[in-house]
C-alpha positions as CSV (number, residue, x, y, z in Angstrom):
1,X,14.3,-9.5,49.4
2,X,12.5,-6.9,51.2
3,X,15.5,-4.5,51.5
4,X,15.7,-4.7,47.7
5,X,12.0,-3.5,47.7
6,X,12.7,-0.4,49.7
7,X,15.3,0.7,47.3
8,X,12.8,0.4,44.3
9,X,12.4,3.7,42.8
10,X,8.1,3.1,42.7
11,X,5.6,5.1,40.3
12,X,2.1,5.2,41.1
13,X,0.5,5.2,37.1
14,X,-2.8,5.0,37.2
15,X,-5.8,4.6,40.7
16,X,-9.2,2.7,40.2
17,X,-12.1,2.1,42.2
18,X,-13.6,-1.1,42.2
19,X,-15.4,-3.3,44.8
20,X,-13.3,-5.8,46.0
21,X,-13.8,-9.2,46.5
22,X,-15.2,-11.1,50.0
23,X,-17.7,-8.1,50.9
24,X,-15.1,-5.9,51.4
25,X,-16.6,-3.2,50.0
26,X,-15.6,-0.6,47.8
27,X,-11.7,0.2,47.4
28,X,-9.0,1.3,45.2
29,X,-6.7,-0.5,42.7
30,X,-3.2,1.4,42.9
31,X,-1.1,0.1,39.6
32,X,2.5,0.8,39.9
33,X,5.7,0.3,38.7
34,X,9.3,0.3,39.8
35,X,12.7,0.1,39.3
36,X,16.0,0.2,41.0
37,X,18.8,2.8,40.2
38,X,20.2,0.9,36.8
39,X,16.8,0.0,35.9
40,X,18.3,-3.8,35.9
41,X,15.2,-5.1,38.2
42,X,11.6,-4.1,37.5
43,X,8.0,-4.9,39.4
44,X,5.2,-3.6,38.7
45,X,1.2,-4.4,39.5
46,X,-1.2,-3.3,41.6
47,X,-2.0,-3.1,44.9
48,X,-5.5,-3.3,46.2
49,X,-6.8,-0.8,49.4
50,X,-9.3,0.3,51.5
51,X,-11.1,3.6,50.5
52,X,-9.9,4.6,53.9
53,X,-6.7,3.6,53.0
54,X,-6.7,5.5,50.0
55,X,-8.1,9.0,50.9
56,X,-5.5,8.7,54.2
57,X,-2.9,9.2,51.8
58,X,-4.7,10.8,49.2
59,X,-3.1,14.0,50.1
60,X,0.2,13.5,47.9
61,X,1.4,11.3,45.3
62,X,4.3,10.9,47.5
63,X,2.3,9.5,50.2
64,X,0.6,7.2,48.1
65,X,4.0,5.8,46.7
66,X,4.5,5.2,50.2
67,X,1.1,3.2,50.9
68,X,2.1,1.1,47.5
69,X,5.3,0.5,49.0
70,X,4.5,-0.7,52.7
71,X,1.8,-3.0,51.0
72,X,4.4,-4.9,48.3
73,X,6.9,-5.2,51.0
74,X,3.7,-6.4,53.4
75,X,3.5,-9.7,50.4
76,X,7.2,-10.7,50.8
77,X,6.4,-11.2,54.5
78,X,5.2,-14.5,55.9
79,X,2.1,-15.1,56.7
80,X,1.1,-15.2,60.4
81,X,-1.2,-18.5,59.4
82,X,1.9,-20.2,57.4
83,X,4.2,-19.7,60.9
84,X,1.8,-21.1,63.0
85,X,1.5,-24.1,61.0
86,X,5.1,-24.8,60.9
């Protein structure tokens, strides 16, 4: 599943900043979308960040595509806690 997230061409559509949840603080809502190369399988959503994380790649869109994409294929990993209970 994950290699079929790196091939996604990803969009970065629109950036919010919010406070997120569990004193985190404030941070930035990412909403994306993508597609692969015969637009067959879409995702899209958003992707919550640190302002930290944010203004680190702030620099480019590029580099923010990049951010959105190491954090979607960061959810189809396992969880450290859900190994160790197995």
């Amino acid at each position: 599943m994950a290699g079929q997230v790196e091939k996604l061409v990803l969009r970065v559509s629109s950036i919010s900043f919010v406070n997120l949840p569990d004193e985190q603080g404030p941070g930035v809502h990412l909403q994306f979308s993508g597609s692969d190369s015969k637009d067959e399988v879409r995702l899209n959503g958003y992707i919550p960040v640190t302002q930290m994380e944010y203004f680190a790649h702030a620099q480019s869109l590029e580099s923010l595509v990049e951010l959105v994409r190491e954090k979607v294929l960061a959810k189809f990993e396992p969880d450290q806690e859900e190994s160790a209970a197995e």
